[in-house]
Biopython code that builds the backbone (N, CA, C, O; Angstrom):
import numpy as np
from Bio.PDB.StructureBuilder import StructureBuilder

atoms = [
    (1, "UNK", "N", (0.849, -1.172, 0.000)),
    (1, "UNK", "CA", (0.000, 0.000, 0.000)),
    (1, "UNK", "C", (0.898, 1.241, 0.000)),
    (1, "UNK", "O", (1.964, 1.398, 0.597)),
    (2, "UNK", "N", (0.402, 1.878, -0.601)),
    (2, "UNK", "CA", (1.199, 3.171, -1.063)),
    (2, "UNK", "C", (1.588, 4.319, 0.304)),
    (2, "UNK", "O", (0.455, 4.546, 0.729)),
    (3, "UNK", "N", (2.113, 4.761, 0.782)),
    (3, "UNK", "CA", (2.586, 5.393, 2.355)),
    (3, "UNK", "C", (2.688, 4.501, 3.587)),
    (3, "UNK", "O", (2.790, 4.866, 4.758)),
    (4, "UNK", "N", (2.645, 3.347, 3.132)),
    (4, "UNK", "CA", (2.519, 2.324, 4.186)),
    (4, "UNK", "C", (4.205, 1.933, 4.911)),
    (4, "UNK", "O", (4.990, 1.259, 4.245)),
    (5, "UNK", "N", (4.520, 2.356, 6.053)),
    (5, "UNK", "CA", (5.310, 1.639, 6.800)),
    (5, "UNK", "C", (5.819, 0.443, 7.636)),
    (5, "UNK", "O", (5.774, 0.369, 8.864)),
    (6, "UNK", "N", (6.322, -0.506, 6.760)),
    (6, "UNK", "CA", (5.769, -2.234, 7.087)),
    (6, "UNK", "C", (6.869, -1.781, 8.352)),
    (6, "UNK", "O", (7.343, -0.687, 8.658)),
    (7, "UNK", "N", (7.093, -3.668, 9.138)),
    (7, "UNK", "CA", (7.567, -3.819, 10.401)),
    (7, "UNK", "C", (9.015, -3.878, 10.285)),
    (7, "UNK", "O", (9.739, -3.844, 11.280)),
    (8, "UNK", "N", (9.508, -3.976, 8.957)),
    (8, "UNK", "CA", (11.255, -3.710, 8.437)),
    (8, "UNK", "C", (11.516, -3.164, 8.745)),
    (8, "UNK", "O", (12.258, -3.093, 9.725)),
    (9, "UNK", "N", (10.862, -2.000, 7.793)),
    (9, "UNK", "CA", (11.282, -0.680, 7.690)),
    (9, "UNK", "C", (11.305, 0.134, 8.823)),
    (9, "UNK", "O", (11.973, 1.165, 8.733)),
    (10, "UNK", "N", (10.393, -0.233, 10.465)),
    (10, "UNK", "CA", (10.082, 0.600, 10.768)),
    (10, "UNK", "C", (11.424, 0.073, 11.757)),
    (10, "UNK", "O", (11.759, 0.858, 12.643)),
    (11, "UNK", "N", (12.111, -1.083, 11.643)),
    (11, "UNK", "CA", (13.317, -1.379, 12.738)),
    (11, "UNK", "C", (14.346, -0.740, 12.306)),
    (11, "UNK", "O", (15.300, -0.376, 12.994)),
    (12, "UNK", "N", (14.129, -0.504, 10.625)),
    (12, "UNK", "CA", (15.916, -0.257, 10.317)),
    (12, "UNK", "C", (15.731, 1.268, 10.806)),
    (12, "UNK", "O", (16.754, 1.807, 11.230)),
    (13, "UNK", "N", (14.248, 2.211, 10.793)),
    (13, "UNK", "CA", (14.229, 3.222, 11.378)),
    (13, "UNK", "C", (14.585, 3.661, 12.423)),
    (13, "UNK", "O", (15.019, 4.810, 12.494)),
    (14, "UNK", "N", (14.484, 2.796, 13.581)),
    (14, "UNK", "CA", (14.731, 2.964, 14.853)),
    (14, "UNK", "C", (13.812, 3.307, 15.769)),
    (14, "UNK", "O", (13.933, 4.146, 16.661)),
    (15, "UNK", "N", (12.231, 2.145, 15.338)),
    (15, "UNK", "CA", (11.374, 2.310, 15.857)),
    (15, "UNK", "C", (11.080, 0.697, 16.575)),
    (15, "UNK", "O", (11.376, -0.331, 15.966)),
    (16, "UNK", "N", (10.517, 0.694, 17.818)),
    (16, "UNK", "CA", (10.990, -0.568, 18.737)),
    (16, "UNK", "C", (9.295, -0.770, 19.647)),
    (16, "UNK", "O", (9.135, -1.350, 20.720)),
    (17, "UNK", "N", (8.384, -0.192, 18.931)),
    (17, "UNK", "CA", (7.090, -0.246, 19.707)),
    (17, "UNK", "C", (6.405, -0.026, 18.751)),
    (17, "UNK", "O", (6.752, 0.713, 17.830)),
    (18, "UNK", "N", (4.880, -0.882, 18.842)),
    (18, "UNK", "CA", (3.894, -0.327, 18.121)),
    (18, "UNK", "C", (2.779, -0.345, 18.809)),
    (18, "UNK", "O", (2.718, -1.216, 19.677)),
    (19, "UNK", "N", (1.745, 0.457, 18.667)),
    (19, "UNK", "CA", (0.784, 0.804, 19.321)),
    (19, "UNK", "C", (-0.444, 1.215, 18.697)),
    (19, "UNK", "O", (-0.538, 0.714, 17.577)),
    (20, "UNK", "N", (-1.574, 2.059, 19.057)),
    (20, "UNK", "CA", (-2.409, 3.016, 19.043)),
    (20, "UNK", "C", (-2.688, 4.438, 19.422)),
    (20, "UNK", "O", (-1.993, 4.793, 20.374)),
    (21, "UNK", "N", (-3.580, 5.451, 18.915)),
    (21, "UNK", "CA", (-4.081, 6.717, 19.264)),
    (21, "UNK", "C", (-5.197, 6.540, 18.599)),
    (21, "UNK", "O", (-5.526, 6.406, 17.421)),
    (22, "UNK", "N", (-5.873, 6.582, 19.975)),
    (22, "UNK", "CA", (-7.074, 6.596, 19.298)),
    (22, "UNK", "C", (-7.912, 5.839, 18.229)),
    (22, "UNK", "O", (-8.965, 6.178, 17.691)),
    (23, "UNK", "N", (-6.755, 4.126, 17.984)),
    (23, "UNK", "CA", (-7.609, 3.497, 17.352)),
    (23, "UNK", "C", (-6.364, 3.471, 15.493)),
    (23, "UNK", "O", (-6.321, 2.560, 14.666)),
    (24, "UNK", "N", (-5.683, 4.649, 15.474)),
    (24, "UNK", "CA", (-4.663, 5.180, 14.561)),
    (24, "UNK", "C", (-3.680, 4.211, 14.735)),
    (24, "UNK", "O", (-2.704, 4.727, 15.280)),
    (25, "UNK", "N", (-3.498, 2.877, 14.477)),
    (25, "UNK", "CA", (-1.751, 2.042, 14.293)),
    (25, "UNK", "C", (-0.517, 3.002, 14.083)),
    (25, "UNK", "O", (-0.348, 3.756, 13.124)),
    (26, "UNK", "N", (0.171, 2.854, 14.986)),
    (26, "UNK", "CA", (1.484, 3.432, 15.308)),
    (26, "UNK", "C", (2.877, 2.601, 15.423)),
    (26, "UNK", "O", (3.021, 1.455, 15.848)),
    (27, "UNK", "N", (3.948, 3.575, 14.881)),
    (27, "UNK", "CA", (5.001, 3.121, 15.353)),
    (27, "UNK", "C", (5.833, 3.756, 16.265)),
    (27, "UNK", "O", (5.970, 4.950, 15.998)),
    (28, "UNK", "N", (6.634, 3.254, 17.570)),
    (28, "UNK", "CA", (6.496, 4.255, 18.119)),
    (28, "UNK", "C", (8.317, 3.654, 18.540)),
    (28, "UNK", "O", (8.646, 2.476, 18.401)),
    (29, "UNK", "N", (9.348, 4.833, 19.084)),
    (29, "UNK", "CA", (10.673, 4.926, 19.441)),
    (29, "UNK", "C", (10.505, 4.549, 21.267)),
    (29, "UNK", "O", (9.757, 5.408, 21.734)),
    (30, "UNK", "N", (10.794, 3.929, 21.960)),
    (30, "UNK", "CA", (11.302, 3.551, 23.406)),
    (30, "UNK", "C", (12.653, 5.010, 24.195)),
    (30, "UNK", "O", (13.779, 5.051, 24.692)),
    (31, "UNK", "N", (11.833, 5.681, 23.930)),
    (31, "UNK", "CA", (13.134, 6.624, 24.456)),
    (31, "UNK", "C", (12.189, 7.569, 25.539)),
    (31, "UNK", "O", (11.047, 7.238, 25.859)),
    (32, "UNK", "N", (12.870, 8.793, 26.038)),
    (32, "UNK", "CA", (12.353, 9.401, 27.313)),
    (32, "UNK", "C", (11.207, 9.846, 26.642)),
    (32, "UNK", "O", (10.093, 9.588, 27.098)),
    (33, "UNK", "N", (11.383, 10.599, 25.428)),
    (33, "UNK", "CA", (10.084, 11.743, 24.857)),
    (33, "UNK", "C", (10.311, 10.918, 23.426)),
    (33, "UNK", "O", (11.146, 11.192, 22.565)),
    (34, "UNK", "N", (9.272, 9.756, 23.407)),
    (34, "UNK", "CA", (8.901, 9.062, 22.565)),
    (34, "UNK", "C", (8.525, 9.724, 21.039)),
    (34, "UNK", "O", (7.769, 10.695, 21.063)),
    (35, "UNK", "N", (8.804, 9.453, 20.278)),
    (35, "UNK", "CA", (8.220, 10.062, 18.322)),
    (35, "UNK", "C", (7.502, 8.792, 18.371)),
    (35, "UNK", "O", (7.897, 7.687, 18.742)),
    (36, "UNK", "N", (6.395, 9.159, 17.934)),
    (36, "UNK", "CA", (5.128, 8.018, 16.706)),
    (36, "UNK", "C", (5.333, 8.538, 15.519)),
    (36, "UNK", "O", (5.790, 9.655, 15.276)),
    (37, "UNK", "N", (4.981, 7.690, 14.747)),
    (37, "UNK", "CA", (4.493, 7.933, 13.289)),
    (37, "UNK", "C", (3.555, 7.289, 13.297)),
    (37, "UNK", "O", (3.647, 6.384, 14.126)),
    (38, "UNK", "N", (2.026, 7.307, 12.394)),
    (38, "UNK", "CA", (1.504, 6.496, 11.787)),
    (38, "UNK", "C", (1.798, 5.620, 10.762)),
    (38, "UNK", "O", (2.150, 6.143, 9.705)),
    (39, "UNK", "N", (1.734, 4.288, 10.817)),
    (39, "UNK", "CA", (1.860, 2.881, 10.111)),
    (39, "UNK", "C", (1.852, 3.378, 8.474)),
    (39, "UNK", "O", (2.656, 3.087, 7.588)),
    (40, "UNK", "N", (0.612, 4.254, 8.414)),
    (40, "UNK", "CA", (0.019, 4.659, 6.940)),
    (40, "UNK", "C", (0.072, 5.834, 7.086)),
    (40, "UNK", "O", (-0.732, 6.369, 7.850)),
    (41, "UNK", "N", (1.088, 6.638, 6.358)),
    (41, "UNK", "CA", (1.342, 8.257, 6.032)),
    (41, "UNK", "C", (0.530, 9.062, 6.227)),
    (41, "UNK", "O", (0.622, 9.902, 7.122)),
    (42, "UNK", "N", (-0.459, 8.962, 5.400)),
    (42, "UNK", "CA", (-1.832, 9.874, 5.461)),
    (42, "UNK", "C", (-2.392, 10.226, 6.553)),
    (42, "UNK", "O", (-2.805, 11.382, 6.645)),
    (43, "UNK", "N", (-2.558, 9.195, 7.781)),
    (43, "UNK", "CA", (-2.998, 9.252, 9.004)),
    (43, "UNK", "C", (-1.977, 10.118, 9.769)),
    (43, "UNK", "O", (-2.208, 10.246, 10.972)),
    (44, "UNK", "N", (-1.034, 10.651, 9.338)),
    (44, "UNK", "CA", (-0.109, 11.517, 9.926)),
    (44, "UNK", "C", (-0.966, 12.971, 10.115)),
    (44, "UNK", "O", (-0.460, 13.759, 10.915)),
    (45, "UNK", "N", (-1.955, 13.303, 9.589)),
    (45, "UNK", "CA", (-2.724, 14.541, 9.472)),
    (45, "UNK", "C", (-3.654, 14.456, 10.697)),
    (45, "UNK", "O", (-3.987, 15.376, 11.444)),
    (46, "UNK", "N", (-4.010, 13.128, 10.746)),
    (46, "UNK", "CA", (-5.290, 13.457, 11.719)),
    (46, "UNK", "C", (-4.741, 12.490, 12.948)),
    (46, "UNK", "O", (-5.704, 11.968, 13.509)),
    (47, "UNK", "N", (-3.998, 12.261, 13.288)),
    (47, "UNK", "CA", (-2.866, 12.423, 14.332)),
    (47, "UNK", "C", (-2.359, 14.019, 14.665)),
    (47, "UNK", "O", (-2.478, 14.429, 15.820)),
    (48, "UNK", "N", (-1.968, 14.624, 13.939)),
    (48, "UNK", "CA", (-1.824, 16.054, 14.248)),
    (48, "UNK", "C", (-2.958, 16.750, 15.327)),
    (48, "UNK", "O", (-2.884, 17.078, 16.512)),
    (49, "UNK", "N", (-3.997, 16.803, 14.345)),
    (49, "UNK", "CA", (-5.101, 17.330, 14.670)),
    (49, "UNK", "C", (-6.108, 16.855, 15.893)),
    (49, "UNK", "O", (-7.062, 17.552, 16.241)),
    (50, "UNK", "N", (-5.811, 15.695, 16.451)),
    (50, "UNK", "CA", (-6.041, 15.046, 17.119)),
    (50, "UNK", "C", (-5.172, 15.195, 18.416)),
    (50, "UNK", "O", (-5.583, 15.223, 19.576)),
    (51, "UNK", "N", (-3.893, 15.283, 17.969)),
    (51, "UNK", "CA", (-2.975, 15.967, 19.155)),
    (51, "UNK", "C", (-3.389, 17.011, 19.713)),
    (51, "UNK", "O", (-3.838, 16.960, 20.858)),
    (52, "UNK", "N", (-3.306, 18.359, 18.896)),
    (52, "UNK", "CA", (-3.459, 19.555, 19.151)),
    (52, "UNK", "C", (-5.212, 20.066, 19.908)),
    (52, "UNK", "O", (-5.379, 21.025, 20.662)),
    (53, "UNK", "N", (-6.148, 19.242, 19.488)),
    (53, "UNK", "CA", (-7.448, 19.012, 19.942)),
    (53, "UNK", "C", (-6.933, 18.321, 21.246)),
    (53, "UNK", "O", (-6.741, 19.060, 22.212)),
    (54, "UNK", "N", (-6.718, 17.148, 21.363)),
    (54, "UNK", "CA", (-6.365, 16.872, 22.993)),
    (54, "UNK", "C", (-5.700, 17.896, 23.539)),
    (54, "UNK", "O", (-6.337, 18.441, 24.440)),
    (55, "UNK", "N", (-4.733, 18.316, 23.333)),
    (55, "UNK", "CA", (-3.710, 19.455, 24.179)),
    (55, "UNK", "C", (-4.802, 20.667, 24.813)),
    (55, "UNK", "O", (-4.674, 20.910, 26.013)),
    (56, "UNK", "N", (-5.799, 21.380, 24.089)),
    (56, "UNK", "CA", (-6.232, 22.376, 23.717)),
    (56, "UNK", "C", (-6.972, 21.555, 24.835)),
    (56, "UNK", "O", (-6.506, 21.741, 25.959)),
    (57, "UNK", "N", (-8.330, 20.442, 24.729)),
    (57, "UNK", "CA", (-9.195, 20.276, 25.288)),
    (57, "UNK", "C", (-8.860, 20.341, 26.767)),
    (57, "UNK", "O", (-9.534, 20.990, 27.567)),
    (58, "UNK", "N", (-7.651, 19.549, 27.130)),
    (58, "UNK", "CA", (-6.835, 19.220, 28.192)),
    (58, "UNK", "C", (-6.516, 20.157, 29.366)),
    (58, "UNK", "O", (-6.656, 20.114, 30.588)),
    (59, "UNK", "N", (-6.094, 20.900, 28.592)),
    (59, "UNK", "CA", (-5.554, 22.552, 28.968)),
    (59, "UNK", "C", (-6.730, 23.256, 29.270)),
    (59, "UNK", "O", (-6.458, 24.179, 30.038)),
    (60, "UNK", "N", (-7.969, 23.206, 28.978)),
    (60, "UNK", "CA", (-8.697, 24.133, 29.535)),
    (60, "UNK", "C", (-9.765, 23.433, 30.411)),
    (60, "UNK", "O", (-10.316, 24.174, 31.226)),
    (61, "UNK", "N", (-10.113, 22.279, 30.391)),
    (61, "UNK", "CA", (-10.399, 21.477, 31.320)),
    (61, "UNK", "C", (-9.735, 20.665, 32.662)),
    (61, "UNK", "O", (-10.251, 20.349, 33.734)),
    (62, "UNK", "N", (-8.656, 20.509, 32.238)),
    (62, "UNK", "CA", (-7.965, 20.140, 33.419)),
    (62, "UNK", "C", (-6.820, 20.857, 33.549)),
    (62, "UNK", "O", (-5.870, 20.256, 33.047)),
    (63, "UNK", "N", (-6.494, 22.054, 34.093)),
    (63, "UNK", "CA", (-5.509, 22.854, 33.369)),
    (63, "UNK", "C", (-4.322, 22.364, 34.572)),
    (63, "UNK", "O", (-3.201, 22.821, 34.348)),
    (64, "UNK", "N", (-4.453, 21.465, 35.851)),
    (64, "UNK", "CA", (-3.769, 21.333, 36.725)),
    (64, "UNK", "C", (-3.330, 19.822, 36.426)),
    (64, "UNK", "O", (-2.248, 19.494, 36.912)),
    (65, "UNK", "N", (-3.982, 18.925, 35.740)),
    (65, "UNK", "CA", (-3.203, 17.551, 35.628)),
    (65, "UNK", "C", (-2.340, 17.915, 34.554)),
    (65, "UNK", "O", (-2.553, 18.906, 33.856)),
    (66, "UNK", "N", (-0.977, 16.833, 34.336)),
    (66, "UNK", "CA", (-0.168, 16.795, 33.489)),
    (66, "UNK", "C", (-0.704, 16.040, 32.172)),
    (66, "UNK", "O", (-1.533, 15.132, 32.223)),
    (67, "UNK", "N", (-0.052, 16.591, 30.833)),
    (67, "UNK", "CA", (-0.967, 16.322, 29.746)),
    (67, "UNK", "C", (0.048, 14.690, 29.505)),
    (67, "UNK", "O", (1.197, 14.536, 29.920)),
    (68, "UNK", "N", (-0.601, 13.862, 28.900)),
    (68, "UNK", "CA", (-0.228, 12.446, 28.769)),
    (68, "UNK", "C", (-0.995, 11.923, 27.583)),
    (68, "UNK", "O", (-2.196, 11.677, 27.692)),
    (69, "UNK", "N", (-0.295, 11.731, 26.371)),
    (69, "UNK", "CA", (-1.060, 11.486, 25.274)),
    (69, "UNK", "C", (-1.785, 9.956, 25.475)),
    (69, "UNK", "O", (-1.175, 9.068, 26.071)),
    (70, "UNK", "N", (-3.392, 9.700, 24.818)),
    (70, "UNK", "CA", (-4.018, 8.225, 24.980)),
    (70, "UNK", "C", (-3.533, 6.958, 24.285)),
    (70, "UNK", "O", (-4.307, 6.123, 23.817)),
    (71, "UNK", "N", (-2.204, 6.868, 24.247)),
    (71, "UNK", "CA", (-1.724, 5.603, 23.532)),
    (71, "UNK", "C", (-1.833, 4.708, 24.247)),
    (71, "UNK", "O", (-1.513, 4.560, 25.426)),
    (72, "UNK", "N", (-2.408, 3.926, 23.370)),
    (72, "UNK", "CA", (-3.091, 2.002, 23.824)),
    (72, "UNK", "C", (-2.495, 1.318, 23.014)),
    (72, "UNK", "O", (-2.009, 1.736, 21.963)),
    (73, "UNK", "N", (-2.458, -0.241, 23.576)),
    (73, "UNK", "CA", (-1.958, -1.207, 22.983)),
    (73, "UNK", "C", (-0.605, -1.151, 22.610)),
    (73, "UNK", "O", (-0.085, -1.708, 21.643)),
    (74, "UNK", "N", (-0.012, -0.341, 23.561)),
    (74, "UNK", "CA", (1.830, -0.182, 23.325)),
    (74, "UNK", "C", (2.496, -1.508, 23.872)),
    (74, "UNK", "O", (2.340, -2.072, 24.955)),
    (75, "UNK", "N", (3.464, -1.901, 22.544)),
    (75, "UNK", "CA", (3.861, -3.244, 23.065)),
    (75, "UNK", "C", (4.694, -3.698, 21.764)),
    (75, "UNK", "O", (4.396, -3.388, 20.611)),
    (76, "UNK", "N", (6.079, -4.695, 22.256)),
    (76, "UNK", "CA", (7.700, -4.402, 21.286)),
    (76, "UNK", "C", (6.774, -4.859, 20.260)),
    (76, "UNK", "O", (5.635, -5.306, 20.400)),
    (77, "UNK", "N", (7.425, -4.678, 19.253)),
    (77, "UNK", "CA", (7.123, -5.404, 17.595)),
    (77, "UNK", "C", (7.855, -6.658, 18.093)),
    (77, "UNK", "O", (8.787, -6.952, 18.841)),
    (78, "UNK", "N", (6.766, -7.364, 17.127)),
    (78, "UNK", "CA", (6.964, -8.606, 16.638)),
    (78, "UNK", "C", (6.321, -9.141, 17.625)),
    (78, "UNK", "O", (5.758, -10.168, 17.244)),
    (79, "UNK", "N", (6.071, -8.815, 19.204)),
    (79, "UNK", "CA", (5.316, -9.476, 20.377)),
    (79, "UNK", "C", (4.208, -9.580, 20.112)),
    (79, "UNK", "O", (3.425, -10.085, 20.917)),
]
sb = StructureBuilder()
sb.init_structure("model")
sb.init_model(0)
sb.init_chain("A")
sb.init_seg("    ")
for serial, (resi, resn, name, xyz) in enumerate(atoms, 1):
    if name == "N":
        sb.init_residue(resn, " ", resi, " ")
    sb.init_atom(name, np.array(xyz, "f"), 0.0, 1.0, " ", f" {name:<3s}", serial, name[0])
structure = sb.get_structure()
């Protein structure tokens, strides 16, 4: 599939987790301040927008908890 990031590619990248947002397949880096990408390019947009909508919602509703993005199903590749 055309923008698609298989499970190769995403090791020789230096990506060591895959997960969810919101339902969005992710690949995701094991480090302090983690990078995702989406699996499929395109979904890189509404990952954005989806960020910036949580941040925003977050911030004015709970403006005293710390913000913590909803990634589910985080867990190594290939497991």
């Amino acid at each position: 599939m055309f923008g698609y990031m298989d499970q190769n590619k995403a090791i020789q990248v230096g990506f060591t987790h895959q997960g969810k947002y919101y339902g969005i397949p992710l690949w995701i880096t094991d480090s302090q301040r983690p990078m995702i990408v989406a699996k499929w390019y395109p979904m890189e947009h509404i990952i954005s927008f989806l960020q910036q909508s949580e941040i925003f919602i977050k911030t004015r509703l709970f403006p005293s908890r710390k913000h913590l993005h909803q990634l589910t199903n985080v867990k190594a590749i290939g497991t």
